[in-house]
Wavefront OBJ file of the C-alpha trace (Angstrom):
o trace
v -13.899 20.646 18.176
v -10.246 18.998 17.989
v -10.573 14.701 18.013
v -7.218 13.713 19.947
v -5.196 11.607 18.114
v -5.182 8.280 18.810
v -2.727 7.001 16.262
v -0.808 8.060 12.945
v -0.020 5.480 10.298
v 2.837 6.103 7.524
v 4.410 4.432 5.055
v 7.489 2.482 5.848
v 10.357 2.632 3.419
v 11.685 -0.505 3.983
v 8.510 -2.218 3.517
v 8.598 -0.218 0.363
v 11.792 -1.499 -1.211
v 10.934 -4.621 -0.307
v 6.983 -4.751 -1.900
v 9.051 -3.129 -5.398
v 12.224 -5.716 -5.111
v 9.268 -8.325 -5.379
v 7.135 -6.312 -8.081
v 10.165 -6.118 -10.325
v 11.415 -10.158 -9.537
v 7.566 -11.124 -10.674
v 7.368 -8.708 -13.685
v 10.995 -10.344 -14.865
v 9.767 -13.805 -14.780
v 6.375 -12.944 -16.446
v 7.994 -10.385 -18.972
v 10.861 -13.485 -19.886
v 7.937 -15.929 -20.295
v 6.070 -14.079 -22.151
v 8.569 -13.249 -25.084
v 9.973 -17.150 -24.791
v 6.779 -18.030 -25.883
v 6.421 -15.641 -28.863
v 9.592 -17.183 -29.746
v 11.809 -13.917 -29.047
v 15.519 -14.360 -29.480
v 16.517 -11.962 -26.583
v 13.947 -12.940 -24.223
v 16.831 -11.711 -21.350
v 15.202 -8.157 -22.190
v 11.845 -8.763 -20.556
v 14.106 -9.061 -17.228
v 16.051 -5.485 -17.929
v 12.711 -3.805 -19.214
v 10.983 -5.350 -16.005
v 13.471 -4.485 -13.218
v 13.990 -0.533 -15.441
v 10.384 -0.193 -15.121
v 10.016 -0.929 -11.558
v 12.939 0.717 -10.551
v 12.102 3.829 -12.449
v 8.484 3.720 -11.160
v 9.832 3.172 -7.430
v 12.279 5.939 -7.514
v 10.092 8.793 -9.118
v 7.088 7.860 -6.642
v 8.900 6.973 -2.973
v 8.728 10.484 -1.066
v 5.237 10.487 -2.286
v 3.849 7.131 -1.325
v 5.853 6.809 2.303
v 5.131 10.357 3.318
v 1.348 9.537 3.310
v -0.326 10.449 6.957
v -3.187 8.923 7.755
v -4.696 10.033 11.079
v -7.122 8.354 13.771
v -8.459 10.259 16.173
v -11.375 9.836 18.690
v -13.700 9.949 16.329
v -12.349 9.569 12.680
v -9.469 8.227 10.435
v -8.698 10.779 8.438
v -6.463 10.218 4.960
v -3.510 12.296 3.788
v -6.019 13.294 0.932
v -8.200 15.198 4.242
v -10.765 12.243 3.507
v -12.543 12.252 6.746
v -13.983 8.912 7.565
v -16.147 8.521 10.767
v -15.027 5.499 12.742
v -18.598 4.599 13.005
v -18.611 4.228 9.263
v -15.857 1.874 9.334
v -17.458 -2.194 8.663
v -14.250 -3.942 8.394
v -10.311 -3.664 8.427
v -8.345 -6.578 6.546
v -4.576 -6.925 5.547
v -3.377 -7.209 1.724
v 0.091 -7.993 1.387
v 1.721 -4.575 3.211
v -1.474 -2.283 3.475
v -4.159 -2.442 5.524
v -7.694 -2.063 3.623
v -10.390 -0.183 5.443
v -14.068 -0.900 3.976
v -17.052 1.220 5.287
v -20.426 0.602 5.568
v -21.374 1.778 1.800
v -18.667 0.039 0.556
v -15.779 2.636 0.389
v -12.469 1.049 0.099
v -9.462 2.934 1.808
v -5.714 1.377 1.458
v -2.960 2.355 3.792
v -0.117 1.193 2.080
v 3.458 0.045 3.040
v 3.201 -0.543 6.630
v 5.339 -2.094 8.496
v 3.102 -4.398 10.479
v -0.184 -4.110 8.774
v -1.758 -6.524 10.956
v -1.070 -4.300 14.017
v -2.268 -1.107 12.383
v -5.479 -2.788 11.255
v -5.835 -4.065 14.921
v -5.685 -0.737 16.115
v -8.105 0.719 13.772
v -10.068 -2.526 14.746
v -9.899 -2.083 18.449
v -10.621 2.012 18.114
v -13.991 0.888 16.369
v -15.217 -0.801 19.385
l 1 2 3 4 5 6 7 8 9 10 11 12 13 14 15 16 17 18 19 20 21 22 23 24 25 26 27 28 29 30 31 32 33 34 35 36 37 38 39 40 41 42 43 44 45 46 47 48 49 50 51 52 53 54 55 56 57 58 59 60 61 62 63 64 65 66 67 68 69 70 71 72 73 74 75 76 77 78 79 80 81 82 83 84 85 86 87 88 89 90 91 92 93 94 95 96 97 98 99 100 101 102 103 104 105 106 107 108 109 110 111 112 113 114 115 116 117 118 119 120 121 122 123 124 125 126 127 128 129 130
């Protein structure tokens, strides 16, 4: 028996360059910090290591991270991993920064990362639970 979708939820790329953009400002400051303290003479390299890092790390892992599907359908959400959780499982749906966090009943904790709105798409997972 086929569930009719009720909604797909993707990563957005924008949201994506903008959660790494942040990533790599924090890591700078905390990377410079941390060698001013140890008394480094070219603490300016925390900042370039930081930013390389990030950059590197966003780069080699986009197409992977925003082509994630998840599905919800009449009767499940289903993750791009073919994780089939049954909406009656689902106990609560919260935001965290750009994903929404689905928790089940056992305790299973799903993120859908880098949406756009996260607030709507936990809403709708919200309001297909009723």
């Amino acid at each position: 028996m086929n569930d009719a979708v009720i909604a797909t939820f993707s990563g957005n790329r924008s949201t994506y360059i903008k959660e790494h953009v942040m990533l790599a400002a924090l890591g700078a400051v905390a990377a410079v910090a941390i060698l001013m303290a140890l008394g480094n003479e070219y603490p300016w390299t925390g900042l370039v290591g930081a930013v390389a890092a990030i950059g590197v790390r966003g780069v080699y892992v986009a197409s992977e991270q925003i082509g994630q599907e998840w599905t919800l359908t009449e009767h499940n959400l289903v993750s791009p991993a073919g994780v089939i959780i049954p909406r009656a499982e689902i106990e609560n749906v919260r935001t965290i920064f750009s994903a929404a966090q689905v928790i089940t009943r056992s305790g299973d904790k799903y993120m859908i990362k880098y949406q756009a709105d996260p607030g709507a798409t936990a809403d709708t997972i919200r309001e297909a639970r009723a």
